[in-house]
Backbone as XML, in Angstrom:
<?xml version="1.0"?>
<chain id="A" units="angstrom">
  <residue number="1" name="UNK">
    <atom name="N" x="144.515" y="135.577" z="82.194"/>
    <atom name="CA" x="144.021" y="134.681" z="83.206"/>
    <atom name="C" x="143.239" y="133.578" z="82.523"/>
  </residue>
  <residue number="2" name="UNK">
    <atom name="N" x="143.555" y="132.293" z="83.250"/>
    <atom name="CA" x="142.842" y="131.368" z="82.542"/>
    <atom name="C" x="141.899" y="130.311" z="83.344"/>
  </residue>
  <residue number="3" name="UNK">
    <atom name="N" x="141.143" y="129.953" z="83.036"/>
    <atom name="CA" x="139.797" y="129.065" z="83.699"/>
    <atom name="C" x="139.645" y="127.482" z="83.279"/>
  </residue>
  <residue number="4" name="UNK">
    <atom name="N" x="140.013" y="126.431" z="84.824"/>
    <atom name="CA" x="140.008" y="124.928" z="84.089"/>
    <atom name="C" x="138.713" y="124.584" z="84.814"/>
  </residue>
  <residue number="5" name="UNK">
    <atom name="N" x="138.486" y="123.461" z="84.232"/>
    <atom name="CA" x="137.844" y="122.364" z="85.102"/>
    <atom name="C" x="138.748" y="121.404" z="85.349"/>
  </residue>
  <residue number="6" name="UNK">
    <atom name="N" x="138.844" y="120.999" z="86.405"/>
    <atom name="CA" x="139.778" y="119.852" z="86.661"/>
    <atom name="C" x="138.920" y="118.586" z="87.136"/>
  </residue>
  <residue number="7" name="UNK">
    <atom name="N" x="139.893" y="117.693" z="86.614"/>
    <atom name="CA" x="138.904" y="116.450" z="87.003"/>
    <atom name="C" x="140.351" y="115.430" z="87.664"/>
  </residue>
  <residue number="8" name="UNK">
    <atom name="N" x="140.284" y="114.802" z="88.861"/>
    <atom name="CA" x="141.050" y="114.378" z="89.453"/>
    <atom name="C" x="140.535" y="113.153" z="90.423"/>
  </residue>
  <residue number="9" name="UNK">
    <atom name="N" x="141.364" y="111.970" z="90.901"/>
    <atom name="CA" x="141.116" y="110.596" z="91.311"/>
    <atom name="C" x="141.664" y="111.170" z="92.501"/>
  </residue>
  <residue number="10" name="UNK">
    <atom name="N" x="140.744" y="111.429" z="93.620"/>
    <atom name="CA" x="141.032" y="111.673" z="95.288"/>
    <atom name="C" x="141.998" y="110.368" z="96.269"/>
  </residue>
  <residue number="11" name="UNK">
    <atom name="N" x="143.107" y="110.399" z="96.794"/>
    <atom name="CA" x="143.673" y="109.370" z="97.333"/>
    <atom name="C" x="143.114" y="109.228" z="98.680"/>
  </residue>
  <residue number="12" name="UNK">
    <atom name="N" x="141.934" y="108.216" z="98.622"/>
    <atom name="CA" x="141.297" y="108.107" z="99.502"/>
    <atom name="C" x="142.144" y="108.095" z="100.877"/>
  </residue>
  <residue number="13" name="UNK">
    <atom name="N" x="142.915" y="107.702" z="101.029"/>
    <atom name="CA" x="143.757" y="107.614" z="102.749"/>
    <atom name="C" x="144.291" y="108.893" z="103.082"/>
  </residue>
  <residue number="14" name="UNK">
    <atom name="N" x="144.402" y="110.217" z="102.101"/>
    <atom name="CA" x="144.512" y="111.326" z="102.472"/>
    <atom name="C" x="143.870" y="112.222" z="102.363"/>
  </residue>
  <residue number="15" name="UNK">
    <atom name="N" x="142.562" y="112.004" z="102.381"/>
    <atom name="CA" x="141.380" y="113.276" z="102.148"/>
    <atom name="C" x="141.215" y="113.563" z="103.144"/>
  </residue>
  <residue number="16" name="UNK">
    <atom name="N" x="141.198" y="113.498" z="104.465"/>
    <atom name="CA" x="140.815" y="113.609" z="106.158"/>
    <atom name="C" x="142.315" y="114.661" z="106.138"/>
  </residue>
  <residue number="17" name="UNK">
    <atom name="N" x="143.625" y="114.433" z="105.734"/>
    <atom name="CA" x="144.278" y="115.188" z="105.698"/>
    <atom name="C" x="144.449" y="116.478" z="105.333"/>
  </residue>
  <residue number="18" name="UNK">
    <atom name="N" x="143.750" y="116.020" z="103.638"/>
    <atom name="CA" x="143.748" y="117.579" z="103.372"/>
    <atom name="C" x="142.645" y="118.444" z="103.634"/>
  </residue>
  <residue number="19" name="UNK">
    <atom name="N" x="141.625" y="117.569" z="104.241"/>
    <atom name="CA" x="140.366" y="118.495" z="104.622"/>
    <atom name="C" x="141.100" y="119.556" z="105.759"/>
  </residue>
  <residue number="20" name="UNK">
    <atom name="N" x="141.595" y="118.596" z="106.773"/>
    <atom name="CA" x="142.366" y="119.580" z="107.604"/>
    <atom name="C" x="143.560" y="120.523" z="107.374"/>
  </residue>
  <residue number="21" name="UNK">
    <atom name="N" x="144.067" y="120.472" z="106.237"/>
    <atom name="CA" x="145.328" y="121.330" z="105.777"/>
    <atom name="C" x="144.140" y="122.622" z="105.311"/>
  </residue>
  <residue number="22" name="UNK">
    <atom name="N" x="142.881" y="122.056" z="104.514"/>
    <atom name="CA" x="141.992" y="123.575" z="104.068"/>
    <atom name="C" x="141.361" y="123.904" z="104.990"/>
  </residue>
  <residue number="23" name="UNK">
    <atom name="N" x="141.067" y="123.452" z="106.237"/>
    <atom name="CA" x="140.525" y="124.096" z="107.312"/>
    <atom name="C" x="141.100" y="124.933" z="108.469"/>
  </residue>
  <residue number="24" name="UNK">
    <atom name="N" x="142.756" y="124.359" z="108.432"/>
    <atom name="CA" x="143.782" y="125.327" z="108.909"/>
    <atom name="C" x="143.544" y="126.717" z="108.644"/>
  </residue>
  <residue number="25" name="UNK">
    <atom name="N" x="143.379" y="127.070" z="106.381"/>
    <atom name="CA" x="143.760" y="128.181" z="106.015"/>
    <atom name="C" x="145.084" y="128.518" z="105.746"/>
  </residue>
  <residue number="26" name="UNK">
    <atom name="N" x="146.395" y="127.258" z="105.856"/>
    <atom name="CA" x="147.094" y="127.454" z="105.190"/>
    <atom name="C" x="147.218" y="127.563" z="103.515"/>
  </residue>
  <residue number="27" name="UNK">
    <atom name="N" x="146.176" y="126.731" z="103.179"/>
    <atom name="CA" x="146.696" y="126.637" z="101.692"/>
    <atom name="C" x="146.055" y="127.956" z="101.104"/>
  </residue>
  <residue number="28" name="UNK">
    <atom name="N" x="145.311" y="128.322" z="101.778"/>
    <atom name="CA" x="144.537" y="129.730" z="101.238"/>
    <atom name="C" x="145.230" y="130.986" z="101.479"/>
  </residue>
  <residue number="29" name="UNK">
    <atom name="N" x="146.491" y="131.075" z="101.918"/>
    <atom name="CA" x="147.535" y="131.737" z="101.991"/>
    <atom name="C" x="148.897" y="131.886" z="101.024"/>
  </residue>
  <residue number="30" name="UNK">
    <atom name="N" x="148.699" y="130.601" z="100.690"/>
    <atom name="CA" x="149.789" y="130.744" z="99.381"/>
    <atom name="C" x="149.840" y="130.957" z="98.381"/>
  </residue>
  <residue number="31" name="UNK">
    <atom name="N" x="151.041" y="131.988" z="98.645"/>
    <atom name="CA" x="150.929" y="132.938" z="96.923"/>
    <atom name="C" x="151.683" y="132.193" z="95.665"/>
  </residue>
  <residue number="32" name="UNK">
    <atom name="N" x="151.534" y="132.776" z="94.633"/>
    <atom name="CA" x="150.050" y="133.639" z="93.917"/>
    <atom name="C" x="148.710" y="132.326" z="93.916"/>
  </residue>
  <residue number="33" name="UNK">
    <atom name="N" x="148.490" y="131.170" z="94.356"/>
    <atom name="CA" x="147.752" y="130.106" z="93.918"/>
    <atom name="C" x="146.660" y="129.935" z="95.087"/>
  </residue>
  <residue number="34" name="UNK">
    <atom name="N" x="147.014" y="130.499" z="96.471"/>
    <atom name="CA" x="146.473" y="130.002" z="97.180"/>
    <atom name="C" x="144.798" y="129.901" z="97.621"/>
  </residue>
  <residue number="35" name="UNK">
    <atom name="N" x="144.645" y="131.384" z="97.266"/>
    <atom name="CA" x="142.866" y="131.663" z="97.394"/>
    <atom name="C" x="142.519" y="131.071" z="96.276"/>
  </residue>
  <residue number="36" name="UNK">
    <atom name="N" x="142.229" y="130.382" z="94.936"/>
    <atom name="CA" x="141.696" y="130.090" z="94.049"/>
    <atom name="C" x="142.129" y="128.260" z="94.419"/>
  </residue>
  <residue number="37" name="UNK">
    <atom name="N" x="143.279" y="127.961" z="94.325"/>
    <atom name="CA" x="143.211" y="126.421" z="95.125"/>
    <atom name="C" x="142.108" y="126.309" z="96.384"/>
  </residue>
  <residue number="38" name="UNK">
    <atom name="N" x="142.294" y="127.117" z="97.337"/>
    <atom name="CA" x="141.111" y="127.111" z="98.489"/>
    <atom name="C" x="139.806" y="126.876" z="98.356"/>
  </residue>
  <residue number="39" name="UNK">
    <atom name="N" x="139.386" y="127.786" z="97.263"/>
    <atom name="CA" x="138.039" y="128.115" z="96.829"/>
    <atom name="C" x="137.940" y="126.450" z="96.158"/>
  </residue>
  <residue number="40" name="UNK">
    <atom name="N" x="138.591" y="126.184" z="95.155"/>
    <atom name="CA" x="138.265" y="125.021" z="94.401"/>
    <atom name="C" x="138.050" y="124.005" z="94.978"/>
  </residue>
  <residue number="41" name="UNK">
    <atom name="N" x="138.962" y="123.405" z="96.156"/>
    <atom name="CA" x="139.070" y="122.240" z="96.801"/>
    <atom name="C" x="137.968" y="122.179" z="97.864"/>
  </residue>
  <residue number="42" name="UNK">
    <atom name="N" x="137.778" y="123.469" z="98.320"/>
    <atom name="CA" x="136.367" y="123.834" z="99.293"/>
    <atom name="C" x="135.046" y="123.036" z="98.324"/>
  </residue>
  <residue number="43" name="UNK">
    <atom name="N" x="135.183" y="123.421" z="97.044"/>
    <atom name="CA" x="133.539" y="123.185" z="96.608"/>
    <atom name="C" x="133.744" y="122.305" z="95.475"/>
  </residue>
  <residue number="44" name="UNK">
    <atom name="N" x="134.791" y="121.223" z="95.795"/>
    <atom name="CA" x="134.930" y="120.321" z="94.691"/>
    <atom name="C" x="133.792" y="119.503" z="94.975"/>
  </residue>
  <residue number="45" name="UNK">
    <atom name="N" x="133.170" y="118.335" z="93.309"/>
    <atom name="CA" x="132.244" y="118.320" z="93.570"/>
    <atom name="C" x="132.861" y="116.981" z="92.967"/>
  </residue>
  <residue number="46" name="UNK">
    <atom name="N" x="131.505" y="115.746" z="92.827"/>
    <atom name="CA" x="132.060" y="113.891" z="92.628"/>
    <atom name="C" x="131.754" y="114.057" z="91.249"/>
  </residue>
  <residue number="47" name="UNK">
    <atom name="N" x="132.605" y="114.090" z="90.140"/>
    <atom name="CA" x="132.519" y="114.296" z="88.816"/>
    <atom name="C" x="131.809" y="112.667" z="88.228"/>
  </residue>
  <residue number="48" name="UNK">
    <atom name="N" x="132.253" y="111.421" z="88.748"/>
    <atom name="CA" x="131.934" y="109.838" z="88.544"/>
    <atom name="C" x="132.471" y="109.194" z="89.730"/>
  </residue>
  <residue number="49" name="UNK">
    <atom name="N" x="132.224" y="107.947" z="90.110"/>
    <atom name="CA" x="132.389" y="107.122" z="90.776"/>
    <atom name="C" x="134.165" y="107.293" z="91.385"/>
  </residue>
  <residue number="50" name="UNK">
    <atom name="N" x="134.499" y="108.210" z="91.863"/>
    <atom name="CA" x="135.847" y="108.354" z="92.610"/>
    <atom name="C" x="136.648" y="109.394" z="92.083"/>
  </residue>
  <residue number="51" name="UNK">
    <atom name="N" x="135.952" y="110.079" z="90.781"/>
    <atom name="CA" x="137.020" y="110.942" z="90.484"/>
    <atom name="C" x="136.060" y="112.667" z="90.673"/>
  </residue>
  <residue number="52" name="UNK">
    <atom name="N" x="136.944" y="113.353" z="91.492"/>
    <atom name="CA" x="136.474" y="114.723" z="91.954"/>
    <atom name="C" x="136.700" y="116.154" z="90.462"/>
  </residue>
  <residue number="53" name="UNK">
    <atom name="N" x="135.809" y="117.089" z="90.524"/>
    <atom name="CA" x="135.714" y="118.069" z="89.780"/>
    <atom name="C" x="135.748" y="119.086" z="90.209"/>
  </residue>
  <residue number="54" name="UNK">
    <atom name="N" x="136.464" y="120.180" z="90.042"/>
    <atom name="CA" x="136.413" y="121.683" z="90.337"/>
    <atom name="C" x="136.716" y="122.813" z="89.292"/>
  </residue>
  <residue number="55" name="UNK">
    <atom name="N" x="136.318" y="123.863" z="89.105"/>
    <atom name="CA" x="136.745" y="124.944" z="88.288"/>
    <atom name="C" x="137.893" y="125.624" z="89.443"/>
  </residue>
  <residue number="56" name="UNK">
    <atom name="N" x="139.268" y="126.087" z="88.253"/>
    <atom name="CA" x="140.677" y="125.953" z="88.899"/>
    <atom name="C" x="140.976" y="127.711" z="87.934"/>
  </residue>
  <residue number="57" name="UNK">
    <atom name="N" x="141.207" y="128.644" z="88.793"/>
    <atom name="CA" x="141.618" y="130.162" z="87.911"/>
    <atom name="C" x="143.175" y="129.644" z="87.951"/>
  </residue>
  <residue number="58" name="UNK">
    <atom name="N" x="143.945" y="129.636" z="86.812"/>
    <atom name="CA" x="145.598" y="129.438" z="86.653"/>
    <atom name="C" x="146.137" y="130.090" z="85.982"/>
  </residue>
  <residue number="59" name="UNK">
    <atom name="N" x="147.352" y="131.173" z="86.302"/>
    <atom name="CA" x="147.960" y="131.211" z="85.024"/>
    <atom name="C" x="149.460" y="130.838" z="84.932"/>
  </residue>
  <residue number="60" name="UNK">
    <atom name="N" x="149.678" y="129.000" z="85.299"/>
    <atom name="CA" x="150.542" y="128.241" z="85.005"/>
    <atom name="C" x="150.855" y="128.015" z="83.837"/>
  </residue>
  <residue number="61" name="UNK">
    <atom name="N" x="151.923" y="127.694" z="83.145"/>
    <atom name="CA" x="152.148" y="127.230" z="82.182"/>
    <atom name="C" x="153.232" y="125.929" z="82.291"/>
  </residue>
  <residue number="62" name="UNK">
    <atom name="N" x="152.829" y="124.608" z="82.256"/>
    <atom name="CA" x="151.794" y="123.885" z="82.117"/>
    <atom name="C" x="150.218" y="124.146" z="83.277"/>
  </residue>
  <residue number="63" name="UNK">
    <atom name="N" x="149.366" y="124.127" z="83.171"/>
    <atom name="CA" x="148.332" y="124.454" z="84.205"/>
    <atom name="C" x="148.614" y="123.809" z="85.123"/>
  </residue>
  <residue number="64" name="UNK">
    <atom name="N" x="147.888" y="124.528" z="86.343"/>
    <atom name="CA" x="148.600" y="124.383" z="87.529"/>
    <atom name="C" x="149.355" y="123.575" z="88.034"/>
  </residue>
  <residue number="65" name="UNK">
    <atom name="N" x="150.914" y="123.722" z="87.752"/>
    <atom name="CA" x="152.391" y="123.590" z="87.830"/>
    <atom name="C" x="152.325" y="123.687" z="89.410"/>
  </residue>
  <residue number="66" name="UNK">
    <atom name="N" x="152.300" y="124.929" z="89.370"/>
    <atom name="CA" x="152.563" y="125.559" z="91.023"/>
    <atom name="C" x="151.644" y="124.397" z="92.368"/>
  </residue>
  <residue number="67" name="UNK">
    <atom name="N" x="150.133" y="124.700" z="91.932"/>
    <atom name="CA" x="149.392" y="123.897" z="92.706"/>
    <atom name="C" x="149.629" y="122.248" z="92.930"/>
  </residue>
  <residue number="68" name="UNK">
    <atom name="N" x="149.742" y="121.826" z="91.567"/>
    <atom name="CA" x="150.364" y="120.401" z="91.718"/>
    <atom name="C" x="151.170" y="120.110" z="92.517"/>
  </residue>
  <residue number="69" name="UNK">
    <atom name="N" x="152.478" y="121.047" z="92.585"/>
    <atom name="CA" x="154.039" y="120.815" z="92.936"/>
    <atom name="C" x="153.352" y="121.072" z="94.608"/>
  </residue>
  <residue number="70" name="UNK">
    <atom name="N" x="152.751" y="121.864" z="94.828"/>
    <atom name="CA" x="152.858" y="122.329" z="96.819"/>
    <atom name="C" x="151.570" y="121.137" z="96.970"/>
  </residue>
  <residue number="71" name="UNK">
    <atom name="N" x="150.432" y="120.699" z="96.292"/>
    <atom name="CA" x="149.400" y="120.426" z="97.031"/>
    <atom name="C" x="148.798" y="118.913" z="96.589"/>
  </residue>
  <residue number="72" name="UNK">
    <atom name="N" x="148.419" y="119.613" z="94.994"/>
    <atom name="CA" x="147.608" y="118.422" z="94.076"/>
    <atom name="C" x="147.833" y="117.261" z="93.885"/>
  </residue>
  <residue number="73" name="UNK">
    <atom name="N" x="149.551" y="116.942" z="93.589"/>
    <atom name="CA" x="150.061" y="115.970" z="93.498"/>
    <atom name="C" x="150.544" y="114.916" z="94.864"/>
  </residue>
  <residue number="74" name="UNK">
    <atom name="N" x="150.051" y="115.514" z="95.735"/>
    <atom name="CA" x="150.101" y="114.624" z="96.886"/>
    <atom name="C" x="148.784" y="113.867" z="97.650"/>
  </residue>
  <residue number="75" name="UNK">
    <atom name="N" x="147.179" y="114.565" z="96.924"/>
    <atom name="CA" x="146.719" y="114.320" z="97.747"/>
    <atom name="C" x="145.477" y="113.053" z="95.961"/>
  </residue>
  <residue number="76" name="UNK">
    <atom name="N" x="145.927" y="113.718" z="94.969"/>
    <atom name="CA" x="145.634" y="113.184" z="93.697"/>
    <atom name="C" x="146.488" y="112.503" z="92.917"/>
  </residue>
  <residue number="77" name="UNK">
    <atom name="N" x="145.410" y="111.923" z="91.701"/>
    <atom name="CA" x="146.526" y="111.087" z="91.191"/>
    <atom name="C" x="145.487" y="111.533" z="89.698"/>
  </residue>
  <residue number="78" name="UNK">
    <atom name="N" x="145.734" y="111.040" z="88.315"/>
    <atom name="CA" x="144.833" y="111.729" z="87.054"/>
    <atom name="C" x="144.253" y="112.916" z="87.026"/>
  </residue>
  <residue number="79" name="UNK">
    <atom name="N" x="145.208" y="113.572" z="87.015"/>
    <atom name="CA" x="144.982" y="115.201" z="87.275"/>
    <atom name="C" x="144.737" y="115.892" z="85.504"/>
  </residue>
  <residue number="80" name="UNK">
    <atom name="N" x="143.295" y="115.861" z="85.631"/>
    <atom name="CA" x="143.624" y="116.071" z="83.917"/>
    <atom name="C" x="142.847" y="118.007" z="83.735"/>
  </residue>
  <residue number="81" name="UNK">
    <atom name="N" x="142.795" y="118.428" z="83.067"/>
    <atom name="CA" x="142.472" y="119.960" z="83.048"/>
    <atom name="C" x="141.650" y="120.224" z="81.756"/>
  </residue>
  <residue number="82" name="UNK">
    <atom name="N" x="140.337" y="120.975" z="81.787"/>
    <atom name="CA" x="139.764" y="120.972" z="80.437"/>
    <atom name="C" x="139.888" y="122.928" z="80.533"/>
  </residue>
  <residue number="83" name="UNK">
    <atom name="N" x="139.928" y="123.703" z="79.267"/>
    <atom name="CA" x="140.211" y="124.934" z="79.446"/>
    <atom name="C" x="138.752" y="125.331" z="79.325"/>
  </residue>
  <residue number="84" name="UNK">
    <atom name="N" x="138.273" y="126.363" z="80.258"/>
    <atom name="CA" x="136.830" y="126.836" z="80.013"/>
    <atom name="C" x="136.641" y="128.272" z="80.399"/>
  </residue>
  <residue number="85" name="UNK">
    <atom name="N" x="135.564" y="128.871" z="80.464"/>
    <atom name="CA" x="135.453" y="130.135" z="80.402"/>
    <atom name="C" x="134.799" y="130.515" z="82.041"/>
  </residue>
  <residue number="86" name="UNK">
    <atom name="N" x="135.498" y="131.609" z="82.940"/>
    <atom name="CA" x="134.994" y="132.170" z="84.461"/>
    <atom name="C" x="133.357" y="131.679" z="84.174"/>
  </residue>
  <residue number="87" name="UNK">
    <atom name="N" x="133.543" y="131.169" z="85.416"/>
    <atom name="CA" x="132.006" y="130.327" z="85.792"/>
    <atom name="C" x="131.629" y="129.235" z="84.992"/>
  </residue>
  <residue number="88" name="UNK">
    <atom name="N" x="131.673" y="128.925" z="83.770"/>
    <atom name="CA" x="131.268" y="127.699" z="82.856"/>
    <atom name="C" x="131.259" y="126.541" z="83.733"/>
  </residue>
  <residue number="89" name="UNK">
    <atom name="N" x="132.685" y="126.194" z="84.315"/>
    <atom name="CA" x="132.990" y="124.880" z="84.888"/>
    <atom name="C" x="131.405" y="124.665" z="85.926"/>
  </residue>
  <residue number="90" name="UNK">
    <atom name="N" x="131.863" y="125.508" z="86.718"/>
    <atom name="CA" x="131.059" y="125.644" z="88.102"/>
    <atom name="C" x="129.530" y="125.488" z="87.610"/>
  </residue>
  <residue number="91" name="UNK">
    <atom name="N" x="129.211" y="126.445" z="86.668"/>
    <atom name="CA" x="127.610" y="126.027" z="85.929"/>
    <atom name="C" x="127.678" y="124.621" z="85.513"/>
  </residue>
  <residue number="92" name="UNK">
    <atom name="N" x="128.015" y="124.214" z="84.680"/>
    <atom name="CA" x="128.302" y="122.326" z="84.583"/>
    <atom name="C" x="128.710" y="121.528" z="85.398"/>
  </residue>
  <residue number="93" name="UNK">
    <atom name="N" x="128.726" y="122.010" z="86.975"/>
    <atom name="CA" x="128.729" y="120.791" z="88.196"/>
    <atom name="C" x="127.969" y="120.993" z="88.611"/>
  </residue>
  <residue number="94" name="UNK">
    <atom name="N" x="127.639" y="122.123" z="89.109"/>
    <atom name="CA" x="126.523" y="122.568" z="90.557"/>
    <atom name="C" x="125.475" y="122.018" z="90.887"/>
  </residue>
  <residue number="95" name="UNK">
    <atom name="N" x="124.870" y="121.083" z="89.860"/>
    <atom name="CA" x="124.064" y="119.941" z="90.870"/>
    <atom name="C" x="124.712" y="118.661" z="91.531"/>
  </residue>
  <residue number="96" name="UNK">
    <atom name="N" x="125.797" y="118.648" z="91.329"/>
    <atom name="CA" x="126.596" y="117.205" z="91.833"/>
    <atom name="C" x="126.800" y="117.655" z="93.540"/>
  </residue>
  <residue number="97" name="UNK">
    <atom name="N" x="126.815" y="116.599" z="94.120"/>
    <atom name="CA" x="127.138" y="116.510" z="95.293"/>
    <atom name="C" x="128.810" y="116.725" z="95.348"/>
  </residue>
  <residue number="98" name="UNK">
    <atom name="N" x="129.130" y="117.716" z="96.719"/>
    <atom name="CA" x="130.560" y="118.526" z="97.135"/>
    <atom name="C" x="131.294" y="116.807" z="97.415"/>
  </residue>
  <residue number="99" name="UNK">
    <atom name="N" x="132.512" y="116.888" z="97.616"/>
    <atom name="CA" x="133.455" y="115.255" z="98.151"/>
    <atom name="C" x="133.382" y="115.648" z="99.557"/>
  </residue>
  <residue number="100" name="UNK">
    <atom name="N" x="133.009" y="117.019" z="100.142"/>
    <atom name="CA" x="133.036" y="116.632" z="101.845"/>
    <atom name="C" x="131.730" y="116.473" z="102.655"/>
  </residue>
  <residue number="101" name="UNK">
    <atom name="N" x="130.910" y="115.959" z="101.364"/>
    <atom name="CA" x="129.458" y="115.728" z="102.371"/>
    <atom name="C" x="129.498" y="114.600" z="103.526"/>
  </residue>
  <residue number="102" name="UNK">
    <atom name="N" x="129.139" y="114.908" z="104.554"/>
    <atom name="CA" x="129.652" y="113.688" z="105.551"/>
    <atom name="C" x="128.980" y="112.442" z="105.663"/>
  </residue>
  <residue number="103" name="UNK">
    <atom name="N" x="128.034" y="112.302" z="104.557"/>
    <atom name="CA" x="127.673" y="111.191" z="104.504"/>
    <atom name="C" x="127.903" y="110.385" z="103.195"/>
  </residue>
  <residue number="104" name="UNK">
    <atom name="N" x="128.689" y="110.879" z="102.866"/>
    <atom name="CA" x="129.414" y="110.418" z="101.002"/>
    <atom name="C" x="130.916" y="109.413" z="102.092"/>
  </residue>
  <residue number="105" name="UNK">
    <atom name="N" x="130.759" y="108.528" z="101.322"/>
    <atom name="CA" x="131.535" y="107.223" z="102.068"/>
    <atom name="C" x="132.715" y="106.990" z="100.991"/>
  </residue>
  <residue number="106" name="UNK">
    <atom name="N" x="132.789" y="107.730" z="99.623"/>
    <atom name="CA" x="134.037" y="107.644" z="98.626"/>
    <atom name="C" x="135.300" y="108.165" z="99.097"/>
  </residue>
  <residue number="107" name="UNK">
    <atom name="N" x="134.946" y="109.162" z="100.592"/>
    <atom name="CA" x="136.546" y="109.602" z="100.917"/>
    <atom name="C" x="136.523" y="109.157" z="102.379"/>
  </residue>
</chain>
């Protein structure tokens, strides 16, 4: 099992979308990717000025292949992946502000 940080450019005209695709609970249903995409996109956090951060559990080869192909690649664009160790990522954001605070005006 392997542990990213992902760092990714949010397409602003579809974040209202996918907020509602993760509030459905569909994507948190799909196997094998779906609860760990859920979790990530739930508590992604503003890495710089438009581009979002999350710790991503994968064991894609290329990293998350799977997630890209059903989700990532439609709603992102610079999808880049750093390899790190369970929890590391998440300890190196957790003071940043989440992308669905409702008063954050970047999405």
């Amino acid at each position: 099992m392997a542990y990213y940080l992902v760092t990714a450019k949010p397409i602003a005209s579809k974040m209202k979308d996918l907020r509602k695709w993760l509030d459905s609970g569909e994507i948190n249903v799909m196997r094998p990717f779906g609860n760990a995409l859920q979790s990530g996109l739930d508590n992604a956090r503003w890495h710089s000025d438009g581009v979002a951060i999350w710790e991503e559990e994968d064991y894609c080869v290329p990293p998350l292949a799977q997630e890209r192909a059903a989700v990532l690649d439609e709603y992102f664009t610079n999808i880049e992946v750093e390899h790190v160790t369970k929890g590391e990522g998440w300890k190196k954001i957790e003071s940043l502000i989440t992308i669905w605070e409702p008063h954050d005006n970047r999405i």
